[in-house]
C-alpha positions as CSV (number, residue, x, y, z in Angstrom):
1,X,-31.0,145.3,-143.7
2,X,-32.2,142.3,-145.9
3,X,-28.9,141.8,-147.1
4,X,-27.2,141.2,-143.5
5,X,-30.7,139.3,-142.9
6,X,-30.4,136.7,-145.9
7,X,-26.2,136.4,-144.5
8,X,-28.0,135.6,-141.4
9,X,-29.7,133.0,-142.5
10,X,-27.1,131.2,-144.9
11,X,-24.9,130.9,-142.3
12,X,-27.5,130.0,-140.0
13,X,-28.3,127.7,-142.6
14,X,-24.8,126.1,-142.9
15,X,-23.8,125.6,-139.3
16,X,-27.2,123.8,-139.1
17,X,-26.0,121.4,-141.5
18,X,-22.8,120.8,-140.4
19,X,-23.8,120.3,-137.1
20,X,-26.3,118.0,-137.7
21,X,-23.5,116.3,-140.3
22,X,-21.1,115.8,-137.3
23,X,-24.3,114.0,-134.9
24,X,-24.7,112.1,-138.0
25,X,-20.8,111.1,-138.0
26,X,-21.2,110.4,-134.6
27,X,-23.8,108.1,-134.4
28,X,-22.3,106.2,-136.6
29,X,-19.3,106.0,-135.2
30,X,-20.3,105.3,-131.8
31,X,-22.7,102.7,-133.2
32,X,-20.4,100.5,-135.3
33,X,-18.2,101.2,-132.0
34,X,-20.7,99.0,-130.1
35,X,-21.3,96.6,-132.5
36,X,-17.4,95.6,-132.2
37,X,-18.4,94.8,-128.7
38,X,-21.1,92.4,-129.2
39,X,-21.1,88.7,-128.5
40,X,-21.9,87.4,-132.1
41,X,-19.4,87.2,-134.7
42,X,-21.5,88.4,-137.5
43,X,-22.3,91.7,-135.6
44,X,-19.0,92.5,-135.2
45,X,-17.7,92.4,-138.4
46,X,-20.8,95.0,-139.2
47,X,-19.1,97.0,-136.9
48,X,-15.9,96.6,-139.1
49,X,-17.6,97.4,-142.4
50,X,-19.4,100.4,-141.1
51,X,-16.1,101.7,-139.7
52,X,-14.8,101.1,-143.6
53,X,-17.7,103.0,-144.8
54,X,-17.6,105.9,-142.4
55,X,-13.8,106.5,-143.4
56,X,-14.5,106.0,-147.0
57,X,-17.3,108.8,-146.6
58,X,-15.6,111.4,-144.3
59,X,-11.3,111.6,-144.7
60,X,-10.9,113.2,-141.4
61,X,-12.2,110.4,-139.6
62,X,-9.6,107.8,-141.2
63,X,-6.6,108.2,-138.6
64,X,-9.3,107.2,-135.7
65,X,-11.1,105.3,-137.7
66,X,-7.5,102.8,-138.1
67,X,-6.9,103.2,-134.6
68,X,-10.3,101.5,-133.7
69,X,-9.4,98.5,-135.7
70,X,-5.6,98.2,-134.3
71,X,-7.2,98.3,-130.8
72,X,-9.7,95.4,-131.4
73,X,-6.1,93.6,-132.6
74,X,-4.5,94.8,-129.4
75,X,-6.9,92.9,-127.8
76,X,-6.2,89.7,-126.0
77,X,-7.0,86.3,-127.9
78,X,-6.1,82.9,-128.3
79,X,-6.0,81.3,-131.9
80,X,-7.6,78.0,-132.4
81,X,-6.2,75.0,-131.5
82,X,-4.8,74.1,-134.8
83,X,-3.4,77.1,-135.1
84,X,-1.6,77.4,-132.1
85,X,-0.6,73.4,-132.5
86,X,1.7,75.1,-135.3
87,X,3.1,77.1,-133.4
88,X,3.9,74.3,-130.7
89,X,5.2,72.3,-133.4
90,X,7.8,69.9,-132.5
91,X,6.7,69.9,-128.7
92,X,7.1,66.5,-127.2
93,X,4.3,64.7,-125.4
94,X,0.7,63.8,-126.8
95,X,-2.0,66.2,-126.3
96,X,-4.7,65.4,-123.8
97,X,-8.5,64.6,-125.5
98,X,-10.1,68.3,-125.2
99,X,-12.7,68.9,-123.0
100,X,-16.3,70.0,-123.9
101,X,-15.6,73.7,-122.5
102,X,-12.5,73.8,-124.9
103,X,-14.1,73.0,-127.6
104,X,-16.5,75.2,-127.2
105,X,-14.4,77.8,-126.4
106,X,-12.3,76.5,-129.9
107,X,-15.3,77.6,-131.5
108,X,-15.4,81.2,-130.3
109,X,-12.3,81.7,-131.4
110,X,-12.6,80.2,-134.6
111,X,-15.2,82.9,-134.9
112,X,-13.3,85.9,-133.8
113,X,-10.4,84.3,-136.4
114,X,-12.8,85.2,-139.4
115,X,-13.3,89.0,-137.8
116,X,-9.8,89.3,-137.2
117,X,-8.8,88.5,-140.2
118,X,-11.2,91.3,-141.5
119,X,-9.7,94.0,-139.2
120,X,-6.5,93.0,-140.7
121,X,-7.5,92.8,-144.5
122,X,-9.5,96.1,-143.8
123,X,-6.0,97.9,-142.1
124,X,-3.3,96.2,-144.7
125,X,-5.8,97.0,-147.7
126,X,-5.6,101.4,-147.0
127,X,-2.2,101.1,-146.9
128,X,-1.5,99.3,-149.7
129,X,0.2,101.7,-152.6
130,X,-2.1,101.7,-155.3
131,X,0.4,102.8,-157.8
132,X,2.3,100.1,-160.4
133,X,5.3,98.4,-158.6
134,X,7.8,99.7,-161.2
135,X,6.2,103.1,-160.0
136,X,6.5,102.5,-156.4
137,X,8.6,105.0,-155.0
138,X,9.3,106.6,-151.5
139,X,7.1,109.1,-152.3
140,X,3.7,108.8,-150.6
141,X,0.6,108.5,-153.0
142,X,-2.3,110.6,-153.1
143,X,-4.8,109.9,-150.9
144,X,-7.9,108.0,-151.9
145,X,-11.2,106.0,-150.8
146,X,-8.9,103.1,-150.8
147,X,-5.3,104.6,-149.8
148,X,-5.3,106.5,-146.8
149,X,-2.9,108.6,-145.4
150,X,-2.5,107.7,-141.9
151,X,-0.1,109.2,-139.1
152,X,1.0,105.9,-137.2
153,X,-0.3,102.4,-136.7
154,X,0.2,101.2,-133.5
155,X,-0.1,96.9,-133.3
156,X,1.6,97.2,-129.5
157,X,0.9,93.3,-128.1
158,X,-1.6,92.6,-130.9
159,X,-2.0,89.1,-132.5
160,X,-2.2,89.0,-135.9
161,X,-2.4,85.2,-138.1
162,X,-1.2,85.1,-141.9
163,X,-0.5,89.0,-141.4
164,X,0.2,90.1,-145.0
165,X,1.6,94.0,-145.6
166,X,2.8,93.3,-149.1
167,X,3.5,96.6,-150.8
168,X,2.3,98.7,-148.5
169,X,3.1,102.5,-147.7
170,X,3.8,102.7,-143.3
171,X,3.9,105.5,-141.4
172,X,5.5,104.8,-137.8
173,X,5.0,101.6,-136.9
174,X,4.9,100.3,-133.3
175,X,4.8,96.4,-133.1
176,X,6.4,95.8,-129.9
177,X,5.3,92.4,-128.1
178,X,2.9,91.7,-131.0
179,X,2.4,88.0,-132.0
180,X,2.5,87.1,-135.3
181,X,1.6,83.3,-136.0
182,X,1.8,81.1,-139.6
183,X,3.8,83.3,-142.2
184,X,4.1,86.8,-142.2
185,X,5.2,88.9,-145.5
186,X,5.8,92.8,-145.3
187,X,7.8,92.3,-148.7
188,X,8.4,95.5,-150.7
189,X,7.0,97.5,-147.9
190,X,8.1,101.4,-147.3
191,X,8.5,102.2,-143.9
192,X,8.2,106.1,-143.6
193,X,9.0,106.3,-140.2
194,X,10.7,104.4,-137.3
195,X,9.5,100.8,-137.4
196,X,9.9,98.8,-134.3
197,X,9.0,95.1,-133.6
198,X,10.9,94.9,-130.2
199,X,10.2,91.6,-128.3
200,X,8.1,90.5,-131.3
201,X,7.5,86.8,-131.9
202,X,7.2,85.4,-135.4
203,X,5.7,81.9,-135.3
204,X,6.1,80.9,-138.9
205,X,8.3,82.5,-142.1
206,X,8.8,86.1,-142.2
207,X,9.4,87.9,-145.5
208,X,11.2,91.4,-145.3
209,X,12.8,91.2,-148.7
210,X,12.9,94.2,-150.6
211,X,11.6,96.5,-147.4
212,X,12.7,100.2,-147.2
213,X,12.9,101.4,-144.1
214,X,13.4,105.2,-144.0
215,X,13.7,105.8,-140.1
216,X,15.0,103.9,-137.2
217,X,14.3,99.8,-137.7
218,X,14.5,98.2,-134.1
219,X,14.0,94.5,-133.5
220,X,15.9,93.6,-130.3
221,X,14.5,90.8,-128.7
222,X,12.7,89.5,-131.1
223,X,12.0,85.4,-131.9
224,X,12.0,84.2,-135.1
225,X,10.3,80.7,-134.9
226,X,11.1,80.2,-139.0
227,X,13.0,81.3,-141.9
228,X,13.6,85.3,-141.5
229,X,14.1,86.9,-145.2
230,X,15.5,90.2,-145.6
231,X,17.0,90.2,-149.1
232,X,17.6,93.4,-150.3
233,X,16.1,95.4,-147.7
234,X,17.4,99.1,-147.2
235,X,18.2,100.6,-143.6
236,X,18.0,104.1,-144.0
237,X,18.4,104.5,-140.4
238,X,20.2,102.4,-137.5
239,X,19.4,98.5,-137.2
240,X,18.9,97.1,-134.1
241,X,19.3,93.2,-134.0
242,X,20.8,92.8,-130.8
243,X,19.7,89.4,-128.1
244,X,17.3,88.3,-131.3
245,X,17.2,84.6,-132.2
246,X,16.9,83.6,-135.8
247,X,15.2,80.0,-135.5
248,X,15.1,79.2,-139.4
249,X,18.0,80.3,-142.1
250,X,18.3,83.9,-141.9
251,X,19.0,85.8,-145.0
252,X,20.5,89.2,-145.5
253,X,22.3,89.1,-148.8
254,X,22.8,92.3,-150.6
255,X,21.2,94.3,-148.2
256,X,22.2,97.3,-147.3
257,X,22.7,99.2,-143.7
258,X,23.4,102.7,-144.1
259,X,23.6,103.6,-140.8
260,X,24.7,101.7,-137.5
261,X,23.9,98.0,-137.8
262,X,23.9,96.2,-134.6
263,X,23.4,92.1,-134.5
264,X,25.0,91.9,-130.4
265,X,24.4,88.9,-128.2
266,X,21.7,87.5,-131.6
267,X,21.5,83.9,-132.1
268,X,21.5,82.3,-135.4
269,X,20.5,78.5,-134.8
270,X,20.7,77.7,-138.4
271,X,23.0,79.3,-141.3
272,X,23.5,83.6,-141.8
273,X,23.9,84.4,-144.8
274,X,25.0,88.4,-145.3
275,X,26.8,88.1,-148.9
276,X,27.2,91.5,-150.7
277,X,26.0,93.1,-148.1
278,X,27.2,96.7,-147.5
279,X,27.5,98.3,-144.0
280,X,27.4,101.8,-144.5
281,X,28.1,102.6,-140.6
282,X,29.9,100.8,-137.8
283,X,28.4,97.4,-137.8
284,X,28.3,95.2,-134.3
285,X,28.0,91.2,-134.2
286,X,30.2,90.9,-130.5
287,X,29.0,87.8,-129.2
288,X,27.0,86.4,-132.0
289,X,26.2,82.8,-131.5
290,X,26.3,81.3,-135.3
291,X,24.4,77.7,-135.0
292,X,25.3,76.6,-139.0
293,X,27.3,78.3,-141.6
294,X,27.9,82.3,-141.5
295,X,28.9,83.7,-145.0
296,X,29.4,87.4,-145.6
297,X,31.2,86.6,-149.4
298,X,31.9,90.2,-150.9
299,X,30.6,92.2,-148.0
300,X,31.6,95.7,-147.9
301,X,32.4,97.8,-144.6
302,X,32.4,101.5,-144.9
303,X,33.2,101.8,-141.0
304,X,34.5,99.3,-138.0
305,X,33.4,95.8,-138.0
306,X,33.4,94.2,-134.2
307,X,33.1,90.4,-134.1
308,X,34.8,89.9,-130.8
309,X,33.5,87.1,-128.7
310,X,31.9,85.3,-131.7
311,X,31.1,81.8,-131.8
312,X,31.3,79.7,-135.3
313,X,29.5,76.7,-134.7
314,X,29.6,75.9,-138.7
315,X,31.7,77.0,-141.5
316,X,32.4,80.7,-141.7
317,X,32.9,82.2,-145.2
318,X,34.7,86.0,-145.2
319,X,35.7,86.1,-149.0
320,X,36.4,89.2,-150.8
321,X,35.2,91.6,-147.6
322,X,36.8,94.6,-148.0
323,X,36.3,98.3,-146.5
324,X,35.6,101.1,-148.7
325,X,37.3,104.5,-148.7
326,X,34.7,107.3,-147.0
327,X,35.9,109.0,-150.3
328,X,33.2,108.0,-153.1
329,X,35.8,108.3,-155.8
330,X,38.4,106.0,-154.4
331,X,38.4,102.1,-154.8
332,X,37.9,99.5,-152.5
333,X,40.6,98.7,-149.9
334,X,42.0,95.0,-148.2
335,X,41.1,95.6,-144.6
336,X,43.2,97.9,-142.5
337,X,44.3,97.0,-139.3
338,X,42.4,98.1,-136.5
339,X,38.9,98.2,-138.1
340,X,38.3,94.3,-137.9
341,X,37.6,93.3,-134.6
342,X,37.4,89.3,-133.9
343,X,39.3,89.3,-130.9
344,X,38.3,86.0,-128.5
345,X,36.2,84.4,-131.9
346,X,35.9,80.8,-130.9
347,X,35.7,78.3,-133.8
348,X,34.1,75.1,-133.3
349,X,34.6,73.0,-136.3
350,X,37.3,73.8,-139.3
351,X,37.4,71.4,-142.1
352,X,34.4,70.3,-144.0
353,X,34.5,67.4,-146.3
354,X,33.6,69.8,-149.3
355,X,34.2,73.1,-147.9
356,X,36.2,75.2,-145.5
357,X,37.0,78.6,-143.8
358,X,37.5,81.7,-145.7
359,X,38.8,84.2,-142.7
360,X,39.1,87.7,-143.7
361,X,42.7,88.6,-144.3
362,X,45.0,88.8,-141.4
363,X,43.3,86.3,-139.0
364,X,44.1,82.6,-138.8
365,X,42.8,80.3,-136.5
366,X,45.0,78.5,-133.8
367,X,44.4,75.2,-132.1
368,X,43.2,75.6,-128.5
369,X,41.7,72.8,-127.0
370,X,38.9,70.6,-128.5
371,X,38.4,73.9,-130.7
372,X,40.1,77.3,-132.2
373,X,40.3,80.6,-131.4
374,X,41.2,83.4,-134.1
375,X,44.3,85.3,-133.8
376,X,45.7,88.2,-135.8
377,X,48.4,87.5,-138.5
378,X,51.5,89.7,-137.6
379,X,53.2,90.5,-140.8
């Protein structure tokens, strides 16, 4: 009887304290929660760093925890005015003298910038791989105060300014209609999951060089205001380019698709540069619009290559391409009939006072109006 008595009241004891634990989680929560809500600045950031703290404290909370600070992204706001005058860059017409309810409302959003820019530190800093870069692997690592293992982040129609994801370990990503203004860097980022930035606009730069991405990568739609770098990056799964205009240069050399690769109806207003790429899967660039020069020197093509309907506004450079055997011990082969598609390929300009065409071997171009049209070499 005294034994089952003192069981009693241990675990009487211990439910007590846990339940008084979890009010004390709660409270917590719910009051950093409100504090995100208030009208001063200062208050809410002390409604970020008490989020930080609880998560640091209690694991379990982390997942909800991050989803708190992606909604307060989610939600609508418009930068400051010098901010956004970046974006407009290269708008004609003066601006008009701002009114006193602008600039006060300039003001308020100068504030919210700073806690912003907190959420996004706070969110970019936990998934940040903690490990040495030459020990960076795909391999997620253990989970700590400061690396937290997260199922998904979703930034659906969030705005985000300077967003900077260096290095960091993703879980699904959804970034669909999000806004990213000035420069944005993901560079060396590992992207467990699908990844998509459908319909995404990037104001300024975006860096995606050296970005693994292990599912599904899906970017259709997207605007890429500047320079869009994706050197080196690895497709594990299908790439989705298609209707997306590249503003700036647009680099892709030596990355490499291993799966379905698909650039339909994209716009490149300035020069593509794909050289040493390889295309592990079919890869699709029908009705590409190429502003400046396209080069895909040494590019390697492991299944069909379609550029039918495709528009060379500048010089086009196709040297060395070649398709590889699906056999891993053979070599590489010139390009079979059949598997290079570039039927109806308009060609608006064809010498260059320092350079010229290098078409991939059996296509020529033939005079046809003001401009040429590429035809297939019968041997």
């Amino acid at each position: 009887l005294f034994t089952r008595r003192q069981w009693h009241q241990e675990r009487v004891h211990e439910h007590t304290e846990y339940d008084a634990e979890q009010r004390r989680i709660t409270e917590q929560y719910v009051q950093a929660v409100e504090q995100l809500g208030h009208e001063k600045a200062p208050v809410r950031l002390g409604g970020l760093y008490a989020l930080d703290r609880l998560g640091r404290n209690h694991p379990e909370q982390r997942q909800v925890i991050s989803e708190v600070w992606c909604a307060y992204l989610r939600r609508r706001y418009t930068p400051p005015v010098d901010i956004l005058s970046e974006a407009r860059e290269g708008d004609e017409g003066e601006e008009a003298e701002p009114t006193e309810e602008q600039l006060q409302k300039d003001a308020e959003a100068a504030d919210e910038y700073e806690v912003r820019m907190t959420a996004q530190r706070l969110l970019a800093g936990h998934l940040k791989d903690p490990r040495p870069e030459e020990e960076r692997d795909d391999a997620r690592p253990d989970e700590s105060d400061e690396f937290w293992h997260l199922e998904h982040v979703d930034l659906t129609g969030a705005t985000l300014i300077d967003a900077d994801f260096d290095g960091c370990q993703l879980p699904i990503l959804k970034a669909d209609r999000a806004r990213f203004y000035r420069s944005t860097s993901f560079f060396g980022t590992y992207f467990g999951g699908a990844a998509s930035f459908v319909g995404v606009r990037f104001g300024g730069a975006a860096s995606f060089d050296g970005v693994r991405f292990g599912g599904e990568a899906s970017f259709g739609e997207a605007r890429f205001g500047g320079a869009a770098w994706f050197d080196g990056v690895r497709f594990g799964g299908d790439a989705w380019f298609g209707g997306v205009r590249f503003g700036g240069e647009a680099w892709f050399d030596g990355a490499q698709f291993e799966r379905v690769a698909w650039f339909g109806e994209a716009r490149f207003e300035h020069d593509a540069w794909f050289g040493g790429a390889r295309f592990g899967g079919s890869a699709g660039f029908g009705g590409v619009r190429f502003g400046g020069s396209a080069g895909f020197d040494e590019a390697r093509f492991r299944g069909a290559a379609r550029f039918d309907g495709v528009r060379f506004g500048g010089a086009a450079w196709f040297d060395e391409v070649r398709f590889e055997s699906t056999e891993e011990t053979a070599e590489g082969s010139p390009l079979p009939d059949g598997r290079f598609v570039m039927d109806e390929a308009i060609v608006y300009r064809i010498e260059f006072e320092d350079e010229e065409h290098v078409w991939p071997p059996g296509w020529e171009p033939v005079p046809d109006g003001d401009k040429w049209r590429l035809v297939r070499v019968e041997e």
